[in-house]
CHARMM-style PDB file with segment names, atoms N, HN, CA, C and O in Angstrom:
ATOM      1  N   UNK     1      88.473 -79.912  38.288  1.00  0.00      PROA
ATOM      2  CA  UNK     1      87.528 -80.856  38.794  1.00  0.00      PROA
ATOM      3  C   UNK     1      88.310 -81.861  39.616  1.00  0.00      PROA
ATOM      4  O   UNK     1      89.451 -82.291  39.448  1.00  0.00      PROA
ATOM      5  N   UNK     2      87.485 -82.102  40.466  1.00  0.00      PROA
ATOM      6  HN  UNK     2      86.558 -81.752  40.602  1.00  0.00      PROA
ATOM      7  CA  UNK     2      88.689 -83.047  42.061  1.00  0.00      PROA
ATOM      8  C   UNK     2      87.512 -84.032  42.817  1.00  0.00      PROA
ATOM      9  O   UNK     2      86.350 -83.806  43.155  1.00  0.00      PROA
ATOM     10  N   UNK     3      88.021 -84.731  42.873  1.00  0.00      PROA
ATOM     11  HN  UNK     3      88.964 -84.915  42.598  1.00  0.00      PROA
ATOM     12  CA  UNK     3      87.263 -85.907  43.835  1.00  0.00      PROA
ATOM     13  C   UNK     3      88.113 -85.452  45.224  1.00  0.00      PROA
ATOM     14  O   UNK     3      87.468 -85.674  46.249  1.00  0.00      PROA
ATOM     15  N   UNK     4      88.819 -85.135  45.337  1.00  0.00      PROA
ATOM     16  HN  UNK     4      89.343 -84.954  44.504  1.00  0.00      PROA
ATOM     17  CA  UNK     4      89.854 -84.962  46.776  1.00  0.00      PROA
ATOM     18  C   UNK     4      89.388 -83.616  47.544  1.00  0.00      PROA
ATOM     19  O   UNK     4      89.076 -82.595  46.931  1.00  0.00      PROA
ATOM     20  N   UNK     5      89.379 -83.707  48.673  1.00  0.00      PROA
ATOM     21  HN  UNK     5      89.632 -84.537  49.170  1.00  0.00      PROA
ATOM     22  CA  UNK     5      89.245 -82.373  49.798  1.00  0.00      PROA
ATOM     23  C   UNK     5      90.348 -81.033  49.499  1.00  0.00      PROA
ATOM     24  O   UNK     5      90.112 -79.827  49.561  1.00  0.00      PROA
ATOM     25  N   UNK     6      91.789 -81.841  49.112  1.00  0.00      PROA
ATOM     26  HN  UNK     6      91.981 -82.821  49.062  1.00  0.00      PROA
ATOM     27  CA  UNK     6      92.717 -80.780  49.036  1.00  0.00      PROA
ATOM     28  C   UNK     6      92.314 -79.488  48.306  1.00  0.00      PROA
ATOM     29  O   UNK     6      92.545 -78.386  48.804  1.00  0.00      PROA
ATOM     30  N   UNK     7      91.590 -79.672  46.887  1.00  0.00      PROA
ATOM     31  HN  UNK     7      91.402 -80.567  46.483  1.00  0.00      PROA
ATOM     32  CA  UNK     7      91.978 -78.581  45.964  1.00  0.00      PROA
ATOM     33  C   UNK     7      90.328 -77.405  47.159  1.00  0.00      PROA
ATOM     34  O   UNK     7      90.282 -76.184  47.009  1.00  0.00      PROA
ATOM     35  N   UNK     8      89.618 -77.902  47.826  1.00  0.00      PROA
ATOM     36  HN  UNK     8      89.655 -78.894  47.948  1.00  0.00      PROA
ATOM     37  CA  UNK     8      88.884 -77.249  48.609  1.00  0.00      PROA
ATOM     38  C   UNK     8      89.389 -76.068  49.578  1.00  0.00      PROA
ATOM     39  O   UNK     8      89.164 -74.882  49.819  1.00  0.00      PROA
ATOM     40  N   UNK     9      90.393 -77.368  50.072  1.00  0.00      PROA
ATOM     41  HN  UNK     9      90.576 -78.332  49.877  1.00  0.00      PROA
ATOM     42  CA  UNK     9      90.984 -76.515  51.515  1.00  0.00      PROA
ATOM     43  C   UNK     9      91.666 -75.409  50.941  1.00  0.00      PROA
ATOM     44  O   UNK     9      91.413 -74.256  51.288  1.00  0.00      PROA
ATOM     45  N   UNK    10      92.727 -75.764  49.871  1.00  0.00      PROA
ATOM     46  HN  UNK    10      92.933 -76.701  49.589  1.00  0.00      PROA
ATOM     47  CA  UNK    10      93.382 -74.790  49.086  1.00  0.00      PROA
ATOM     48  C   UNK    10      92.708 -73.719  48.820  1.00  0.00      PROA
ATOM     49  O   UNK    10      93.322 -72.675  49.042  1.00  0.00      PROA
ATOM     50  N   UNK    11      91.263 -73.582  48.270  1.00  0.00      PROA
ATOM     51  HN  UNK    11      90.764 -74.430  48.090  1.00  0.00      PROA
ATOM     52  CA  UNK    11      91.034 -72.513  48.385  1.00  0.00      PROA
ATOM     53  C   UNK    11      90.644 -71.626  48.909  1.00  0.00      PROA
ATOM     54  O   UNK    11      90.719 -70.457  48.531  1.00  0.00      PROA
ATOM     55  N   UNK    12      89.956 -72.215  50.279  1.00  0.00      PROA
ATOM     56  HN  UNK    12      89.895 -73.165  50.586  1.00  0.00      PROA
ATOM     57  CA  UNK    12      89.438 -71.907  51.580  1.00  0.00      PROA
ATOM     58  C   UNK    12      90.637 -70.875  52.038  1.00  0.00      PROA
ATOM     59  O   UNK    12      90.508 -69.764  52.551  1.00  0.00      PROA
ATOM     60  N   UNK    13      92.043 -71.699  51.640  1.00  0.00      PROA
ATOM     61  HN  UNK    13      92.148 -72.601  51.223  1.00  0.00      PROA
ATOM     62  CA  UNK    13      92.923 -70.973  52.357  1.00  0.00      PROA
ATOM     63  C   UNK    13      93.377 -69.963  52.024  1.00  0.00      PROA
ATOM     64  O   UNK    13      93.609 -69.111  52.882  1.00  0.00      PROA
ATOM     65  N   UNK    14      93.680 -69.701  50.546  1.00  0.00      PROA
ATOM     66  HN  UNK    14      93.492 -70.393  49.849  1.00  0.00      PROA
ATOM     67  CA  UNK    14      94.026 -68.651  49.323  1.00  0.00      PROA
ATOM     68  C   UNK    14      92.998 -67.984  48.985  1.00  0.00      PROA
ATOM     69  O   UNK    14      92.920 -66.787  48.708  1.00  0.00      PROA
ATOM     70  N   UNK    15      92.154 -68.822  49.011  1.00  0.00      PROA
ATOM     71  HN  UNK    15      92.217 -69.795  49.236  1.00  0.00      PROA
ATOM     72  CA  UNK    15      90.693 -67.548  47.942  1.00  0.00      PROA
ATOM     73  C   UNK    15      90.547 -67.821  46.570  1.00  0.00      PROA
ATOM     74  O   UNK    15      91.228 -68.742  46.118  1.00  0.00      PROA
ATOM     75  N   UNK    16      89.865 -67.263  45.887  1.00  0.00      PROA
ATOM     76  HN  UNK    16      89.312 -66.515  46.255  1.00  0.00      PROA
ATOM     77  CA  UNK    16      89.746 -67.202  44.451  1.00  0.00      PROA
ATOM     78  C   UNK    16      91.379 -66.822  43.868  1.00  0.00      PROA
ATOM     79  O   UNK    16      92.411 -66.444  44.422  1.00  0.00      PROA
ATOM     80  N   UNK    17      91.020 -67.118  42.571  1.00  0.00      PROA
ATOM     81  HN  UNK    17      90.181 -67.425  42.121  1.00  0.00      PROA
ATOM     82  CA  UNK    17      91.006 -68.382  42.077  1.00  0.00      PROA
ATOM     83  C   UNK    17      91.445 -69.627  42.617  1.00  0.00      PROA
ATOM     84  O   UNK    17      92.187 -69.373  43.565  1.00  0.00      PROA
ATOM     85  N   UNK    18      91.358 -70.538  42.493  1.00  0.00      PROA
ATOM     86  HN  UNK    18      90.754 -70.745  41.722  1.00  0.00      PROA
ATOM     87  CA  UNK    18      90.748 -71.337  41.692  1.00  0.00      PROA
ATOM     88  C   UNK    18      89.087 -71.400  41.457  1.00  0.00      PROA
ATOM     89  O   UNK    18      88.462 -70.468  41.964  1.00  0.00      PROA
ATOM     90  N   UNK    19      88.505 -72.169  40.908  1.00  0.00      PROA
ATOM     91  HN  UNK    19      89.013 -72.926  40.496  1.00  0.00      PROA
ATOM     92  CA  UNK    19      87.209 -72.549  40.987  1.00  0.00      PROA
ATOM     93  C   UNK    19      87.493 -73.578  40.723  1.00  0.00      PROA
ATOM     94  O   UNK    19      88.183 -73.910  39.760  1.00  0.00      PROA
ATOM     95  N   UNK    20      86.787 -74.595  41.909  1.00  0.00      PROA
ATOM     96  HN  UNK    20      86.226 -74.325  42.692  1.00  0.00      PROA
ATOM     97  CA  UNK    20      86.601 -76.231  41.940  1.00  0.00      PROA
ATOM     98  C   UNK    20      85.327 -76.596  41.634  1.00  0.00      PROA
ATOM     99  O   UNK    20      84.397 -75.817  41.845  1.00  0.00      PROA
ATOM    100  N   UNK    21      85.133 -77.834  41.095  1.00  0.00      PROA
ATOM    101  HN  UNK    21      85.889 -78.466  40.924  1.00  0.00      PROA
ATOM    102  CA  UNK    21      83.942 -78.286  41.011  1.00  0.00      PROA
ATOM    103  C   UNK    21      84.400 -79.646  41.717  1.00  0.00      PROA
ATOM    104  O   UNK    21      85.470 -80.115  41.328  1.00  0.00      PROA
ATOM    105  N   UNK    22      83.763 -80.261  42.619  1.00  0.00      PROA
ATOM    106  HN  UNK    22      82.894 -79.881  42.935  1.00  0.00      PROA
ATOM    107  CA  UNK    22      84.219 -81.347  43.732  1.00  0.00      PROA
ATOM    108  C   UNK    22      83.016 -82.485  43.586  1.00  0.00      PROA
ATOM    109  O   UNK    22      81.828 -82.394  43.896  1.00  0.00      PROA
ATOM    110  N   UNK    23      83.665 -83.454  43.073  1.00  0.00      PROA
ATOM    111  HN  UNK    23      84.630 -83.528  42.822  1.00  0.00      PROA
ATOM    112  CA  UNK    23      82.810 -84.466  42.494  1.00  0.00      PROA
ATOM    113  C   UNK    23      82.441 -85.332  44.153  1.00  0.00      PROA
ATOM    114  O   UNK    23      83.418 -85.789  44.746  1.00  0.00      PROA
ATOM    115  N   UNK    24      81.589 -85.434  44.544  1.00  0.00      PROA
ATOM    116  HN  UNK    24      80.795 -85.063  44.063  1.00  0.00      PROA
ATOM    117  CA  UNK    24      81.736 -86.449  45.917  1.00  0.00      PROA
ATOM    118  C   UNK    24      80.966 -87.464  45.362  1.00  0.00      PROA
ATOM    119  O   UNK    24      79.780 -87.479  45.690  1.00  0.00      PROA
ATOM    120  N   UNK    25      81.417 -88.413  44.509  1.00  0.00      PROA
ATOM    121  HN  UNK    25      82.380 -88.401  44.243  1.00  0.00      PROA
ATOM    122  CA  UNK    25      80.700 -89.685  44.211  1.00  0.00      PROA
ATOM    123  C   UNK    25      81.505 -90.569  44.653  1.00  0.00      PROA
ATOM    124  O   UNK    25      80.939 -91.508  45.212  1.00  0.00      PROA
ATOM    125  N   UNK    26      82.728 -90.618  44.604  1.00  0.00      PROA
ATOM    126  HN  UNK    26      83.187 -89.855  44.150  1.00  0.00      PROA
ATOM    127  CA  UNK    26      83.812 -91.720  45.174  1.00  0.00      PROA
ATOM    128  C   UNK    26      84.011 -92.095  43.431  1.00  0.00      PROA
ATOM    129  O   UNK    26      83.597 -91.457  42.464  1.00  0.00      PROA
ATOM    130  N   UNK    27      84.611 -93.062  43.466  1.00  0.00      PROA
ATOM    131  HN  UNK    27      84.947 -93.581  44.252  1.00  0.00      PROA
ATOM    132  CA  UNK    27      85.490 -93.849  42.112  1.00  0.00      PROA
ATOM    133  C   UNK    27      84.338 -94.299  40.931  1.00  0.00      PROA
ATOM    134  O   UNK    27      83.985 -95.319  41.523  1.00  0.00      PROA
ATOM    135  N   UNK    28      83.834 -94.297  40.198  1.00  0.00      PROA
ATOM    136  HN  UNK    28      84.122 -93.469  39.717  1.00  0.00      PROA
ATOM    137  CA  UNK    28      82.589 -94.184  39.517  1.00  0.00      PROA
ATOM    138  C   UNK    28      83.376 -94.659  37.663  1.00  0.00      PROA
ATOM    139  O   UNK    28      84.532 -94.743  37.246  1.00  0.00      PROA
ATOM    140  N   UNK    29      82.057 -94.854  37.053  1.00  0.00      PROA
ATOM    141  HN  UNK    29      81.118 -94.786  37.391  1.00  0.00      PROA
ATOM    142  CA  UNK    29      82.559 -95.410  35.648  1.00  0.00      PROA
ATOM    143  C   UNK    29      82.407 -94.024  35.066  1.00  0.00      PROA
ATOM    144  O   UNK    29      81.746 -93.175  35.664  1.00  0.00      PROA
ATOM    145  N   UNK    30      83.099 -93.731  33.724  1.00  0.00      PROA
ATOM    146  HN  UNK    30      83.635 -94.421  33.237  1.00  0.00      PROA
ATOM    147  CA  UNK    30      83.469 -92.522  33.180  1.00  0.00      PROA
ATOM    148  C   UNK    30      82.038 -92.251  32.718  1.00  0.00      PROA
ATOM    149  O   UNK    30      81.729 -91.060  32.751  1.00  0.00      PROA
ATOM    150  N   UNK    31      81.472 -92.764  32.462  1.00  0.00      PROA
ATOM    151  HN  UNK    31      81.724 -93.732  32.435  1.00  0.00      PROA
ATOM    152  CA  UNK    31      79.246 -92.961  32.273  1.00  0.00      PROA
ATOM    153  C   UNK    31      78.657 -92.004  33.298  1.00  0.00      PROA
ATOM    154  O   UNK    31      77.740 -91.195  33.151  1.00  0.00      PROA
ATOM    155  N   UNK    32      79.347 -92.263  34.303  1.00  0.00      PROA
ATOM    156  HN  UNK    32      80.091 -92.920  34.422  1.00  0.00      PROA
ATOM    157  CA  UNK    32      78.185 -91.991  35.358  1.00  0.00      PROA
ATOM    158  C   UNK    32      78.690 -90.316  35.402  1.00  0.00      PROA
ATOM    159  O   UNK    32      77.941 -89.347  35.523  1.00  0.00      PROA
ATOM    160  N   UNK    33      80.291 -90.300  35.255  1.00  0.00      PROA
ATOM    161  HN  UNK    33      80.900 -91.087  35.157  1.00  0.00      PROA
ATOM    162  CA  UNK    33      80.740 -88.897  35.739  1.00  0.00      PROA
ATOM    163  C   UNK    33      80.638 -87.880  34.613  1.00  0.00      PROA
ATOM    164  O   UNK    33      80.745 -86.693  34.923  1.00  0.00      PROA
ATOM    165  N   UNK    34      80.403 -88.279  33.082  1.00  0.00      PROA
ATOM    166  HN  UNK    34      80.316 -89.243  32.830  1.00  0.00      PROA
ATOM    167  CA  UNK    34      79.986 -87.866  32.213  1.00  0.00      PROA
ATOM    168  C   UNK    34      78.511 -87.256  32.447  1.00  0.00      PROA
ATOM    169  O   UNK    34      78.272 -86.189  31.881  1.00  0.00      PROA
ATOM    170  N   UNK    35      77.121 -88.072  33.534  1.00  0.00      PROA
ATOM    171  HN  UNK    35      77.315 -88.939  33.994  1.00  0.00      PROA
ATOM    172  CA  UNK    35      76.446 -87.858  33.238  1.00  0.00      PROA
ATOM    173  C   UNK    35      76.039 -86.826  34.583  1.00  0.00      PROA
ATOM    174  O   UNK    35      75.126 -86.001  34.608  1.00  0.00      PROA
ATOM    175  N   UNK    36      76.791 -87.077  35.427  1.00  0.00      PROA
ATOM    176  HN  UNK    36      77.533 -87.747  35.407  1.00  0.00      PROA
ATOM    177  CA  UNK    36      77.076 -86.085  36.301  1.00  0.00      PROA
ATOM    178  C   UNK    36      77.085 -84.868  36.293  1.00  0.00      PROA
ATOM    179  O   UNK    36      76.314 -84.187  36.969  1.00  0.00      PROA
ATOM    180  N   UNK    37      78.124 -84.331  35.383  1.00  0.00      PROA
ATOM    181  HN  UNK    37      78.751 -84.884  34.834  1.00  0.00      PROA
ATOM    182  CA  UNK    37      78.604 -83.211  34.700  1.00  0.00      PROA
ATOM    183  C   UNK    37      77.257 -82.680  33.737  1.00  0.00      PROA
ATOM    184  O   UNK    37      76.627 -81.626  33.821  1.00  0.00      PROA
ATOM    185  N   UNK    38      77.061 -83.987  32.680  1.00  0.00      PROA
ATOM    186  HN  UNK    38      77.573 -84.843  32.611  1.00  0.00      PROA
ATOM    187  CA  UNK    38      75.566 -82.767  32.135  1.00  0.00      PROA
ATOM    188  C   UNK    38      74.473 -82.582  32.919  1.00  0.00      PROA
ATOM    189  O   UNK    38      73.727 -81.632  32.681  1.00  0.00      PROA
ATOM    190  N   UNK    39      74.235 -83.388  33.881  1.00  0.00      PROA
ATOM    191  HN  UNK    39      74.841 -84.160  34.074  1.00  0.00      PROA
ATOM    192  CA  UNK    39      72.992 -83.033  34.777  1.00  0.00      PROA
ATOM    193  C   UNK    39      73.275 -81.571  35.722  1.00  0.00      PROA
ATOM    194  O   UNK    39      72.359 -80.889  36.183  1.00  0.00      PROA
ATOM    195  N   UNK    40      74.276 -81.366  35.836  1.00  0.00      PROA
ATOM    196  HN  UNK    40      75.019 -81.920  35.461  1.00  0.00      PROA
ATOM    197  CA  UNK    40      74.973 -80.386  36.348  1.00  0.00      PROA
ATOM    198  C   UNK    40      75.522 -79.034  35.752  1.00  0.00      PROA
ATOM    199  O   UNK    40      75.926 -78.118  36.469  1.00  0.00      PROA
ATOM    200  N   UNK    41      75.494 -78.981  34.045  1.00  0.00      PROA
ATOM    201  HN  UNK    41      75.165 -79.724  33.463  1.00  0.00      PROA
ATOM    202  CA  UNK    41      75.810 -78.189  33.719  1.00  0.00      PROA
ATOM    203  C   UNK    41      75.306 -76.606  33.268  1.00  0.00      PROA
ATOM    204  O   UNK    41      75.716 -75.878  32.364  1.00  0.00      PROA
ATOM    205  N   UNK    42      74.415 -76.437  34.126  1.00  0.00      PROA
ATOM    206  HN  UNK    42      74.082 -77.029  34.860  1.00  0.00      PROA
ATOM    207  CA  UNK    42      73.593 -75.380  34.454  1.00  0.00      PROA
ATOM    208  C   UNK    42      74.693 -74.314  35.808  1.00  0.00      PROA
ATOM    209  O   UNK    42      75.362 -73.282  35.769  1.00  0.00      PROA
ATOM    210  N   UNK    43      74.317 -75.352  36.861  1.00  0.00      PROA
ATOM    211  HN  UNK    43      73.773 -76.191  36.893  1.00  0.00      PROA
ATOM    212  CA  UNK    43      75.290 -74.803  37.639  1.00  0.00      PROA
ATOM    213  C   UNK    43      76.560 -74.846  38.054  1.00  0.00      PROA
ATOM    214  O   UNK    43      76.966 -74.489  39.159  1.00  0.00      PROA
ATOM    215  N   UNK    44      77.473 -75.479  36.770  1.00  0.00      PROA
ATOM    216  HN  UNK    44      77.143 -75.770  35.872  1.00  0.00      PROA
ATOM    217  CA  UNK    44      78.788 -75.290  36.477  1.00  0.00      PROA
ATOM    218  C   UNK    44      79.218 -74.299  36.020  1.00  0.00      PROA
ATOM    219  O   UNK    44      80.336 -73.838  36.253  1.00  0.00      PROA
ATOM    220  N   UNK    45      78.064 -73.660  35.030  1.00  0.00      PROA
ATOM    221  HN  UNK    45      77.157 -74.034  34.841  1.00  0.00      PROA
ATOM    222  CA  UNK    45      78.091 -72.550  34.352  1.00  0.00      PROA
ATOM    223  C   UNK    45      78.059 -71.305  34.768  1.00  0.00      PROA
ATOM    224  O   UNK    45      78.621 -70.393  34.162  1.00  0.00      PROA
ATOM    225  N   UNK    46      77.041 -71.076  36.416  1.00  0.00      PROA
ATOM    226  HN  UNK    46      76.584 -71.817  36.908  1.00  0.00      PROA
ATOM    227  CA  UNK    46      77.018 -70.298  37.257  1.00  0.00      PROA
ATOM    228  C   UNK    46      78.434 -70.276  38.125  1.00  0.00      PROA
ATOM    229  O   UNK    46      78.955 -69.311  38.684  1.00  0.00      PROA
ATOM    230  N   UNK    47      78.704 -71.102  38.084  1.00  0.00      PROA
ATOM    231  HN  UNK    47      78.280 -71.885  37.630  1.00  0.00      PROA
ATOM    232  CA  UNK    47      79.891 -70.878  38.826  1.00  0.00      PROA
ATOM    233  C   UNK    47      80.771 -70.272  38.840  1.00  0.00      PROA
ATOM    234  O   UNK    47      81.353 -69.763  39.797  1.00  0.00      PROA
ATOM    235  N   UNK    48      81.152 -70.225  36.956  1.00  0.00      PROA
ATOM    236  HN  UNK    48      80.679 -70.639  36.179  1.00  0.00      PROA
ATOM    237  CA  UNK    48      81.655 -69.844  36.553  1.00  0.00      PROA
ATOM    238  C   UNK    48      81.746 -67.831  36.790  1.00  0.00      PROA
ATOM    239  O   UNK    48      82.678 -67.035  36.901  1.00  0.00      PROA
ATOM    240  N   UNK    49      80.175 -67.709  36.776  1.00  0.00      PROA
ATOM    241  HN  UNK    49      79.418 -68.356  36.686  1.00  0.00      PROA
ATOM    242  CA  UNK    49      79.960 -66.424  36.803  1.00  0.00      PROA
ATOM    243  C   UNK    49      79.948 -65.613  38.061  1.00  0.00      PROA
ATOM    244  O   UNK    49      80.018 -64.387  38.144  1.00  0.00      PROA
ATOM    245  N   UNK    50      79.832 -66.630  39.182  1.00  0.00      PROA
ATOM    246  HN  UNK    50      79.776 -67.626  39.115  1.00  0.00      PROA
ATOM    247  CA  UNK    50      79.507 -65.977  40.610  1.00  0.00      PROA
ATOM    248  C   UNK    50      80.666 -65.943  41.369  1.00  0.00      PROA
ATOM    249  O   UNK    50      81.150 -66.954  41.878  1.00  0.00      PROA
ATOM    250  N   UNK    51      81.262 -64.526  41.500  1.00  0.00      PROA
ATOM    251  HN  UNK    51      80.869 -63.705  41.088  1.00  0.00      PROA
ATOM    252  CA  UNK    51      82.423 -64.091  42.349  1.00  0.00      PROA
ATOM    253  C   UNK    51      82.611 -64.593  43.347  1.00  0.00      PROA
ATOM    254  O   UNK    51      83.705 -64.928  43.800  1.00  0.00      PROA
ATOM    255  N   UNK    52      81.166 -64.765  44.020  1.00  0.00      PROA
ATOM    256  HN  UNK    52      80.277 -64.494  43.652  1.00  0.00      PROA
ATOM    257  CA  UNK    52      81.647 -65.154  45.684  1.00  0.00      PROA
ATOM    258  C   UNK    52      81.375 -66.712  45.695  1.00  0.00      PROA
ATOM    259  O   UNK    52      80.667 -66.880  46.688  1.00  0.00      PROA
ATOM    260  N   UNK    53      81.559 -67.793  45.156  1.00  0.00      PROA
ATOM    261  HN  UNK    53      82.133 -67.657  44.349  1.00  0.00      PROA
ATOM    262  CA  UNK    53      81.607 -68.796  45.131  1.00  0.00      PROA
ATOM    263  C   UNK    53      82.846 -69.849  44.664  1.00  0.00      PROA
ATOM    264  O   UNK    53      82.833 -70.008  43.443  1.00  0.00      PROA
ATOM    265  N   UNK    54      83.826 -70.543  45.298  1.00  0.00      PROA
ATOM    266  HN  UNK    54      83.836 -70.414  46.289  1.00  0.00      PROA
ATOM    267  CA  UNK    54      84.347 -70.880  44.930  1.00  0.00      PROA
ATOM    268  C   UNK    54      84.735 -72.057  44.855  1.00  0.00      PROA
ATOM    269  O   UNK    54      85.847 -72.455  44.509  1.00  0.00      PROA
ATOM    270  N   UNK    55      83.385 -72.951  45.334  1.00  0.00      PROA
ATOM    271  HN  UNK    55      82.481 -72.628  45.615  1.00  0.00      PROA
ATOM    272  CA  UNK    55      83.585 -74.661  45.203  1.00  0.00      PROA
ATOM    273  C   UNK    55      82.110 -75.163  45.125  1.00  0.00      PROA
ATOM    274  O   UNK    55      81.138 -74.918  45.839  1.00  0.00      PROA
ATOM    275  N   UNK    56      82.278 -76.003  43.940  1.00  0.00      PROA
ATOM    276  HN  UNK    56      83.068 -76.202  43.360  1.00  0.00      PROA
ATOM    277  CA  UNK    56      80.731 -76.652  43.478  1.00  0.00      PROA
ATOM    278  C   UNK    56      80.842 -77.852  44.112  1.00  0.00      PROA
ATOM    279  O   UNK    56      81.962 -78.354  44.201  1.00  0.00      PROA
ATOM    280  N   UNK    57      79.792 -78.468  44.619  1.00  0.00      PROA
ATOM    281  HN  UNK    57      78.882 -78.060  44.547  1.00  0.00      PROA
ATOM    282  CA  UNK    57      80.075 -79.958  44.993  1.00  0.00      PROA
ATOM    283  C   UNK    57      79.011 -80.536  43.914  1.00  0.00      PROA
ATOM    284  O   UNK    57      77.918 -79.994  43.755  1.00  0.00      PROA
ATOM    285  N   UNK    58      79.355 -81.496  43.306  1.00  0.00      PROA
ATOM    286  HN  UNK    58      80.244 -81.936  43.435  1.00  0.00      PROA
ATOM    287  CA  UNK    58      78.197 -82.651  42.251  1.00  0.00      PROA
ATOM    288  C   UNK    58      78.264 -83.777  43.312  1.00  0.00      PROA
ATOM    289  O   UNK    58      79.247 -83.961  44.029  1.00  0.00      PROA
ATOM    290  N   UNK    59      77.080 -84.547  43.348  1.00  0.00      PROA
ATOM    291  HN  UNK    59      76.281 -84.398  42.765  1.00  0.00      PROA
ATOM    292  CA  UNK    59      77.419 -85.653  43.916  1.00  0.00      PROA
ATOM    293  C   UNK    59      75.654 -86.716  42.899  1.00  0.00      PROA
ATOM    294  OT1 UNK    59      75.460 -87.916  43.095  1.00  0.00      PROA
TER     295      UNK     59
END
């Protein structure tokens, strides 16, 4: 999990693996990114499962 562009490009450039999940909220209280994540954890879970996908954005 990355707030930063890098771990993206990285995989843009390499490919799978990794799987990112790319938070674009900016700097946030551990509340909000906690609640982020469960509002989200449906399709974190897919992510997990779908080959051809390799960066989630939450925002």
């Amino acid at each position: 999990m990355t707030q930063d562009v890098d771990f993206f490009e990285r995989a843009a450039l390499h490919r799978f693996p990794p799987k990112i999940i790319w938070m674009r909220c900016g700097n946030q209280r551990t509340a909000y990114i906690e609640g982020l994540i469960r509002n989200n954890v449906d399709a974190i879970t897919d992510l997990e499962s779908d080959r051809n996908v390799a960066c989630l954005e939450i925002s």
